[in-house]
N, C-alpha and C positions, 0 to 999 in steps of 0.2 A: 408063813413066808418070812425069811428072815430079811429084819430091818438094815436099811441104807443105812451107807456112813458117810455124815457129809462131809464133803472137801472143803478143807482148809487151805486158802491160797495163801501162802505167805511172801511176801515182798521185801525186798533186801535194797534198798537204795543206795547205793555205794560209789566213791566218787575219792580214788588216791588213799586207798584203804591196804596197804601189800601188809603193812604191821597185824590187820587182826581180820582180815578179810575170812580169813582160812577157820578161825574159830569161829566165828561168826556163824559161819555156813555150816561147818561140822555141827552145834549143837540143834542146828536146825535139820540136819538129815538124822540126829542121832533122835529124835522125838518118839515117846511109846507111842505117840498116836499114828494109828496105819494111814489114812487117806490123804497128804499133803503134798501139792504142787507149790518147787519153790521155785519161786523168778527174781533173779537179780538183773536190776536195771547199772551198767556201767554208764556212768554220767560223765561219760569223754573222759575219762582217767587218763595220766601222763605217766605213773608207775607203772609195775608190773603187775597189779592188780589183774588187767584183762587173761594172763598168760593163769595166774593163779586159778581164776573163774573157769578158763575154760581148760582145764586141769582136770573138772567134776566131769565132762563128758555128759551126758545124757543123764545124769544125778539132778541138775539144777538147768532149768532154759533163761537163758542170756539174752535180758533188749538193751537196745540202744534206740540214739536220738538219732535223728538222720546227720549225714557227716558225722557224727563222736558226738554231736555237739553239746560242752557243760551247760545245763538247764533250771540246775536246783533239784531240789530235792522233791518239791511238790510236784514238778515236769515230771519227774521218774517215777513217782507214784503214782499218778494219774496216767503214766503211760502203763504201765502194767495192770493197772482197773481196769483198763478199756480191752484189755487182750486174755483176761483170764476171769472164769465162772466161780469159783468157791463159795460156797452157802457161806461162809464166815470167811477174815480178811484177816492178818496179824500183819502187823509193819515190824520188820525189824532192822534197827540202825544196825550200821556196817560194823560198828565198834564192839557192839554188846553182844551180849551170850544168855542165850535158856538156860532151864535147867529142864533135866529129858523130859517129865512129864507134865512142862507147860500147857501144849495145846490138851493135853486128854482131859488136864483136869479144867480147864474152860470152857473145852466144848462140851465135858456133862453137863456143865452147870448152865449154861444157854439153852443145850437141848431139856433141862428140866426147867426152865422158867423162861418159857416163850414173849413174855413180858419184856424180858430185860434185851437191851439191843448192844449190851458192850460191856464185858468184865473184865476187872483188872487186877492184878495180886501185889504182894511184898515182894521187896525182893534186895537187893545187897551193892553198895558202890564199892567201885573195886579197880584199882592203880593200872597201869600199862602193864604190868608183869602177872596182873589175875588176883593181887591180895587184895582181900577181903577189907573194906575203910568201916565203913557203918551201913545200919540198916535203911532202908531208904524211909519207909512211913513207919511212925512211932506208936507204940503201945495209944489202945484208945481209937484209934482213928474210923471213923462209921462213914458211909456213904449217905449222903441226904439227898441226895438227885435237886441238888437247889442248884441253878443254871448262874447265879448269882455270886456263888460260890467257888464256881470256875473259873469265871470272870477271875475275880477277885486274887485266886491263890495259884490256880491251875495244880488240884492237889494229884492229878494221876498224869503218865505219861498215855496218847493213843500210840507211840511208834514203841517197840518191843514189850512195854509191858500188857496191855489190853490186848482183847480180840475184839471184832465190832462185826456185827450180822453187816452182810453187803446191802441189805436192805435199806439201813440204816443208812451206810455212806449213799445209795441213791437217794434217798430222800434229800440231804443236804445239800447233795452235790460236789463237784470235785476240790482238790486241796486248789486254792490261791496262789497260781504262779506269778503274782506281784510278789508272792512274801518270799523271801530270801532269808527270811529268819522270822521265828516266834510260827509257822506254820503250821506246826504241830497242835499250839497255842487252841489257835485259830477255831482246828477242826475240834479239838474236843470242845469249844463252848459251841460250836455250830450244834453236834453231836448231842451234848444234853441240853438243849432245848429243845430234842426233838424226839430222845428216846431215854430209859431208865438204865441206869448204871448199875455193878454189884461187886463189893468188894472180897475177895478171898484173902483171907489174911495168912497166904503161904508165901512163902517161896519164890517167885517163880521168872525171874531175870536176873543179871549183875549189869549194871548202869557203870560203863567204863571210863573215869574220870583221868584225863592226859591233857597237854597244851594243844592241840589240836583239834579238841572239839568245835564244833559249831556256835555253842554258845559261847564260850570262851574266846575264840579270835571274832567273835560277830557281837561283843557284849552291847558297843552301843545301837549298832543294828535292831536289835533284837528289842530293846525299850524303847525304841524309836518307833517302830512298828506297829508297838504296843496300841500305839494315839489311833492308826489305823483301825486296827480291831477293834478296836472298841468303839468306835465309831461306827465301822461295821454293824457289832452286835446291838446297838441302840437302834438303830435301823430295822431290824432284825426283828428284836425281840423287848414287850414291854420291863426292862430292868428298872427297879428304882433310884432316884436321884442319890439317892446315898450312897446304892452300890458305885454308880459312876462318878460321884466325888470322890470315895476311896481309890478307887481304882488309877483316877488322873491323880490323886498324891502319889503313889507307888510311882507312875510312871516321870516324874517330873523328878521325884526323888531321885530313881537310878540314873535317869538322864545327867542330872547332877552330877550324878557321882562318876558317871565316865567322861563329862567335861571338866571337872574337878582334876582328874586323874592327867588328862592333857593339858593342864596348864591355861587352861579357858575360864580362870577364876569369875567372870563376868557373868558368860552364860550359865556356871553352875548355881551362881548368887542366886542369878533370875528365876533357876526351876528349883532350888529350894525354897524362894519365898513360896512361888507355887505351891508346892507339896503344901509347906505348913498353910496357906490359905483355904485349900480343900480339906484339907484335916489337921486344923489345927489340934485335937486334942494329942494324937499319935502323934505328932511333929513333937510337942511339948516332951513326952514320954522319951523320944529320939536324944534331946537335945541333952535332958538331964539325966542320959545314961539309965533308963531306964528300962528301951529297948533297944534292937542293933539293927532295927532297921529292914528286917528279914520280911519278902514276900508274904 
């Protein structure tokens, strides 16, 4: 009898995207892998994005919120889980691009080690015109399935670069439409705390850096959030006190540094002394140029 092949749902959440919408989508219908249902969620787009989308015809199926209405990014992923079956899930941001044999080469490796519930590869940052900046994760890098760790650094992407068993997202549960930012965050520490990670050290995304990312126009957003989640995960999951000392330096630090940047010299004061109170040794390292401060 010859063996199933599982479907792969891939999910596009896209929201005023007309600059890279269209590659986006193309490397994801150019994939070797045969069995792939793709859904793009338009998130009330006010470009020409919906006109570019439904361009694909019966290529890609197109959700919406009721009215158009803009939702976030987690509202659009979570509306597409609820309407689509795929044995494995890929999210892919509207901006970024595969490369063709992303899913095949993830789904061999899930379908040989039943164990792991989400694998994720290398892969390449790269300008608004597709050039090639740097590699994203560095010579060295090993997966330790430490949940702690995530917290900590958030060292893999779950939106285009990983695949994750749906399994897996049932267990957790849906993305956080509180979070407006850092969601992504969110799900991958939900994620390993609850299943094993595997890293492939290929190839297998380009991460599109321009002034219109998410994190970029949402910086303080985004570290703001941060107090959330982690607050969340402590709830969650038993982390130890050091993880969440370092963790509230990091987060007081960049808060800093986006009140800093606005002229809020006060409140930056305030969440620097914090930083260096929860970690003071790093702070010290910070100060006398030792380090730069880097997640």
């Amino acid at each position: 009898m010859e063996r199933s092949i599982p479907t792969v749902t891939v999910i596009i959440p896209s929201y005023n995207r007309e600059k890279y919408i269209r590659a986006t989508i193309d490397s994801a219908l150019l994939q070797t892998y045969e069995n792939i249902e793709i859904v793009v969620v338009d998130d009330g787009s006010t470009d020409h994005s919906r006109e570019i989308l439904e361009s694909y015809g019966d290529r890609i199926r197109i959700l919406e919120h009721e009215g158009r209405a803009n939702r976030g990014q987690s509202a659009a992923i979570n509306l597409a889980m609820r309407s689509t079956g795929g044995k494995y899930v890929a999210i892919l941001d509207s901006d970024d691009v595969w490369t063709v044999d992303k899913i095949e080469k993830q789904v061999e490796y899930l379908e040989r080690h039943p164990e792991i519930g989400i694998v994720y590869g290398n892969g390449h940052a790269i300008d608004e015109d597709g050039k090639i900046l740097y590699k994203l994760i560095p010579p060295g890098h090993r997966e330790e399935n430490d949940p702690g760790r995530m917290l900590l650094e958030c060292h893999f992407n779950i939106p285009s670069n990983a695949i994750v068993r749906r399994s897996a997202f049932d267990q957790v549960g849906e993305f956080d439409e509180s979070l407006r930012s850092s969601q992504d965050h969110d799900m991958a520490i939900r994620l390993v705390e609850v299943t094993k990670a595997a890293f492939i050290d290929e190839p297998v995304w380009y991460y599109r850096r321009h002034p219109d990312t998410q994190s970029t126009k949402h910086t303080k957003r985004r570290w703001t959030n941060g107090f959330k989640i982690l607050e969340k995960a402590c709830r969650r999951y038993p982390y130890r006190w050091s993880v969440k000392r370092r963790r509230l330096a990091v987060l007081h630090f960049r808060v800093g540094q986006c009140f800093s940047s606005e002229g809020a010299h006060f409140q930056a004061a305030k969440n620097f002394l914090l930083a260096g109170f929860f970690d003071p040794a790093r702070a010290a390292k910070i100060v006398l140029g030792m380090e730069k401060g880097k997640v």
